[in-house]
N, C-alpha and C positions, 0 to 999 in steps of 0.2 A: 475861515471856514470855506471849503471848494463846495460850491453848492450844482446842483443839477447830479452829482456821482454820489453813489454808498462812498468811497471812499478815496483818499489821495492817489494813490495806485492806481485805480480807476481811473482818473481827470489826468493822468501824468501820459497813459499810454493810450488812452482815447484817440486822438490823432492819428496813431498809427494803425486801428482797428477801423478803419471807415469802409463800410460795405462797399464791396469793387464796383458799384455802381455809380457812387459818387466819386473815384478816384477814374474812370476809365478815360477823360480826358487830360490823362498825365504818362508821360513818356519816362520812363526809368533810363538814367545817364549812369556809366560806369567809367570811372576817370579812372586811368593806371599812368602814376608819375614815377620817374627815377631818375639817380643820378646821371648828368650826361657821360660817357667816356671819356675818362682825363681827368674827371674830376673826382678829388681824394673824397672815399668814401668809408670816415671813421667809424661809423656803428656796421657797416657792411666787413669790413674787415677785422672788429671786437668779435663779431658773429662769427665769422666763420674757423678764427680763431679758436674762441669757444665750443663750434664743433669738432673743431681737430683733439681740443681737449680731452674730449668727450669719447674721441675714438672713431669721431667720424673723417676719416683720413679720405674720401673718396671725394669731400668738395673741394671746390676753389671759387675765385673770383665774384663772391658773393657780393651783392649790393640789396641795399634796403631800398625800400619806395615807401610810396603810400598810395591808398585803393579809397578814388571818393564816390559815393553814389548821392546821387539826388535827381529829383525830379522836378520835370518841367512838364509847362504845358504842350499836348499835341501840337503841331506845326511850329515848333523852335525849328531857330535853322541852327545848320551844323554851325555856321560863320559866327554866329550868337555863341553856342557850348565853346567854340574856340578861341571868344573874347574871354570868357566869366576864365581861362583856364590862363593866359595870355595874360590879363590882370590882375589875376588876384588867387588862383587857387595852386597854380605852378611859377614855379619863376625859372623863367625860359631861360636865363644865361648859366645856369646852372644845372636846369634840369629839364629831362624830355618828358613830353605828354602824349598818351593815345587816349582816346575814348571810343564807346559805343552806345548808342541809342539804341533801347527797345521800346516796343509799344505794348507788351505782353506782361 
């Protein structure tokens, strides 16, 4: 029984509802990872495959990544978001990383 919510839907997405007041000391991180160049990239090249299938003759050189957001608190340093990326969220011999920090 999730108690304090009418219901489990409720208690599930609660965390993400919190009035911007109690979230305004948290910095929104957008992480964009990708294949590095040179390195075979099999669901970038099924895809675009698939689009030529399709009839879409106008791409090439497609590559998949992944898009991570999360948040931290105000005054992380960038050198911090570069570790958490560095150990554990990209893997540098294989792949590249940008991010950006906003406060908004």
């Amino acid at each position: 029984m999730v108690t304090g919510f009418r219901n489990l839907k409720q208690a599930v997405f609660a965390p993400y509802l919190l009035p911007a007041t109690r979230r305004s000391n948290m910095a929104r991180v957008k992480i964009y990872i990708s294949p590095k160049q040179g390195i075979h990239d099999p669901q970038g090249q099924a895809t675009e495959n698939a689009l030529k299938h399709l009839g879409f003759d106008s791409t090439s050189k497609v590559r998949i990544g992944k898009y991570i957001t999360l948040e931290v608190k105000n005054g992380t340093s960038k050198e911090d978001i570069n570790e958490m990326c560095k150990k554990l969220l990209a893997n540098p011999i294989i792949e590249d990383y940008s991010f950006e920090v906003s406060t908004d």
